[in-house]
C-alpha positions as CSV (number, residue, x, y, z in Angstrom):
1,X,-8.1,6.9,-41.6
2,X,-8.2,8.5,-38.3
3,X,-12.0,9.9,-37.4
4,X,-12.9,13.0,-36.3
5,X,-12.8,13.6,-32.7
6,X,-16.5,13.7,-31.4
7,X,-17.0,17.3,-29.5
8,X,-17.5,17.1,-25.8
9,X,-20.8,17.4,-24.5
10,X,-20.5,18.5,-21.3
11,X,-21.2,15.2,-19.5
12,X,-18.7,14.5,-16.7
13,X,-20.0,11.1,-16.2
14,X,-16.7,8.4,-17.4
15,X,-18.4,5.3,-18.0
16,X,-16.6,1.7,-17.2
17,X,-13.7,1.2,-19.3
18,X,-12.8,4.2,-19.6
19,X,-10.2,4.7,-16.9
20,X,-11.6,3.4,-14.5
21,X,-10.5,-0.3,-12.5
22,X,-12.5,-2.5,-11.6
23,X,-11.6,-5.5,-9.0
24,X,-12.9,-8.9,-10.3
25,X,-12.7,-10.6,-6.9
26,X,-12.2,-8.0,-3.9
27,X,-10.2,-8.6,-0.7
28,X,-12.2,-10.1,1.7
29,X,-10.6,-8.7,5.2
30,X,-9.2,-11.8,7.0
31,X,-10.1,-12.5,10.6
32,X,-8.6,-11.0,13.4
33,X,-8.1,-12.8,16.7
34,X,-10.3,-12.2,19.4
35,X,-8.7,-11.3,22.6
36,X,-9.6,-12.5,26.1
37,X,-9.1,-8.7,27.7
38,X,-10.1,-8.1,31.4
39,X,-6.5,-9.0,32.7
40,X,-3.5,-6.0,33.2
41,X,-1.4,-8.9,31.8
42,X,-0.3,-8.9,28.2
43,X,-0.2,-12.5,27.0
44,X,1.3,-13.9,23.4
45,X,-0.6,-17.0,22.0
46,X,1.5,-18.3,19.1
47,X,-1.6,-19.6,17.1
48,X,-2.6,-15.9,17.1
49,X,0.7,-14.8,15.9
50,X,0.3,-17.9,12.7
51,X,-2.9,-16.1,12.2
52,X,-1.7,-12.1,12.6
53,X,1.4,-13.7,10.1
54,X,-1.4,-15.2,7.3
55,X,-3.2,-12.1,7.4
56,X,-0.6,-9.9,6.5
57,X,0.7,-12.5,3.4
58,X,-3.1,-12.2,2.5
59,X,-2.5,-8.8,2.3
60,X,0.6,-8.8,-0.1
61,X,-0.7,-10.0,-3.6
62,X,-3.7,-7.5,-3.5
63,X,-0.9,-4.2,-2.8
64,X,1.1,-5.9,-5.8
65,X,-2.0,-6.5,-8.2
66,X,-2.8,-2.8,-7.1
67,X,0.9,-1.6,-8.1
68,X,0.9,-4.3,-11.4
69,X,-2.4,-2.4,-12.6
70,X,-0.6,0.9,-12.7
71,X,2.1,-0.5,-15.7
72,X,-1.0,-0.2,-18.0
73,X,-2.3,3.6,-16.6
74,X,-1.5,5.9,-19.6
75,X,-2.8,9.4,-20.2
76,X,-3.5,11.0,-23.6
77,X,-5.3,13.8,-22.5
78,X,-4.5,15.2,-26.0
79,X,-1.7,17.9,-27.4
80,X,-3.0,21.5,-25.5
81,X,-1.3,23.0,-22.7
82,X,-3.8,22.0,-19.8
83,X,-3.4,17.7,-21.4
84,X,0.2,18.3,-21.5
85,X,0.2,19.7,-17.4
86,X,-1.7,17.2,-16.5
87,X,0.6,13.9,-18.3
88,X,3.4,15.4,-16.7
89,X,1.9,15.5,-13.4
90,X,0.6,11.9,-13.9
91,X,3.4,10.3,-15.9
92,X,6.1,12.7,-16.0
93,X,7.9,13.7,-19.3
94,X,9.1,10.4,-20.3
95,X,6.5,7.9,-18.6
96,X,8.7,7.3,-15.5
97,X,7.7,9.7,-13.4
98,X,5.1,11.2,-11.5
99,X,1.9,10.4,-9.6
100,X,1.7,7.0,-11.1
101,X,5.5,6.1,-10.6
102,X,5.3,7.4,-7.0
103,X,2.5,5.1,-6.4
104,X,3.9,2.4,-8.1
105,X,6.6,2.7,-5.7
106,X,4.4,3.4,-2.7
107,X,2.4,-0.1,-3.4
108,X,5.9,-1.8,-3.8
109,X,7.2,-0.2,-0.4
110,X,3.5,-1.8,1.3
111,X,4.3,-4.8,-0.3
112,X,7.4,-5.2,0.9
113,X,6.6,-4.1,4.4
114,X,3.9,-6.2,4.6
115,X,6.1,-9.2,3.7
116,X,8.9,-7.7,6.7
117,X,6.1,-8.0,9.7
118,X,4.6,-11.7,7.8
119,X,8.6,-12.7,7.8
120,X,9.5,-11.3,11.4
121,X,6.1,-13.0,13.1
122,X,7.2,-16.2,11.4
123,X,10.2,-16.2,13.2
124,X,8.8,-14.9,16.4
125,X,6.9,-18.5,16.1
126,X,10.1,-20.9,15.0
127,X,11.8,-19.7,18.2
128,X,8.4,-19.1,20.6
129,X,7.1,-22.3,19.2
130,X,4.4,-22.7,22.7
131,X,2.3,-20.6,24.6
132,X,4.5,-20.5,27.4
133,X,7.5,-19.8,26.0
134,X,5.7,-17.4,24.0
135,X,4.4,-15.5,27.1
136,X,8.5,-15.3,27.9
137,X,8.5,-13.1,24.6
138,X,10.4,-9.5,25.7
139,X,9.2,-6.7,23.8
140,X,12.7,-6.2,22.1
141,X,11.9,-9.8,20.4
142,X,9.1,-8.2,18.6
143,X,10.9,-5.0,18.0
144,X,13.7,-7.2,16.5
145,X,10.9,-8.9,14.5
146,X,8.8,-5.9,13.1
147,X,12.1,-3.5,12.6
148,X,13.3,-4.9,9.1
149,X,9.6,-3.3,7.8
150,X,10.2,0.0,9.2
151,X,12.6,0.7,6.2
152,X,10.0,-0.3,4.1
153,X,7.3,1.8,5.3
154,X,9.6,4.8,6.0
155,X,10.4,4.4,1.8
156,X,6.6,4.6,1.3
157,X,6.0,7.4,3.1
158,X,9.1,9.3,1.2
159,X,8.0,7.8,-1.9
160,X,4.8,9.6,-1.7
161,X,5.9,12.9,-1.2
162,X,6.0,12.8,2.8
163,X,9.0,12.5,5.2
164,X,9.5,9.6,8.0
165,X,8.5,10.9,12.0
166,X,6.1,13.3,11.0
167,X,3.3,14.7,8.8
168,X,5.4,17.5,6.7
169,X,5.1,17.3,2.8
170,X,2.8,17.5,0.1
171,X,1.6,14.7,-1.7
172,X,2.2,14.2,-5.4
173,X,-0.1,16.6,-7.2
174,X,-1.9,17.4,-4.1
175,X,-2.3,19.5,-0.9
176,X,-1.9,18.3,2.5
177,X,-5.9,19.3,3.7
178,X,-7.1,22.4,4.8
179,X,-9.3,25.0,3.5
């Protein structure tokens, strides 16, 4: 036997547990390599790049935790109009679309362009393997390298409600700002 539905008392406090997330062991931001600045010269240091490359892989499995965690969002807001409006807008009709799908998607596309600029600075270091011949780097090398990710973060910006090269659209059950 079902029970009874307790009455809502106003209270607008959700305690833990109930839908909210919780992180057990938070990103720690990784390090970012100091520069020696002062000079007009731009320089490449390949144990930088090894760095700049590890930071973005640390960066990966949190963005796909974050998307994993969405799988197990569901809203049952109940059978009224209002609860109905607002699983749609969250899940969509059949569970597959929505806010939560779009950010599913969105976390996969950062994911995935994260993994494009870890993949492109790793082979920016196989073929500038010294500091010299990394200072001999032209800047369509690292074009070359970082372009595969623009795909990717062009997806996530689409995914999301937004187009590519500019600020227009309106994100999933949102506004874009204002008053």
């Amino acid at each position: 036997m079902t029970p009874d539905p307790t009455p809502w008392d106003g209270d607008t406090h959700v305690p833990a547990g109930h839908g909210t997330a919780t992180e057990p062991s938070p990103l720690t931001p990784p390090t970012v390599p100091k520069g020696s600045g002062g000079t007009d010269t731009t320089t490449v240091d390949t144990p930088s790049m090894d760095l700049f490359a590890r930071n973005m892989d640390s960066l990966i499995k949190p963005v796909q935790d974050a998307a994993n965690l969405l799988a197990d969002v569901a809203v049952a807001p109940g059978a009224f109009y209002h609860a109905n409006e607002i699983r749609l807008k969250v899940s969509g009709p059949n569970g597959d679309r929505g806010i939560k799908e779009n950010y599913t998607k969105v976390l996969n596309d950062l994911a995935n362009g994260l993994a494009d600029i870890r993949n492109g600075v790793q082979e920016l270091i196989k073929t500038y393997s010294s500091i010299e011949e990394a200072n001999g780097m032209k800047a369509q090398d690292l074009r070359a390298a970082m372009e595969a990710s623009g795909g990717d973060f062009g997806a996530m910006m689409t995914d999301n409600g937004g187009s590519v090269g500019g600020t227009t659209g309106t994100p999933p059950g949102g506004t874009t700002g204002g008053g």
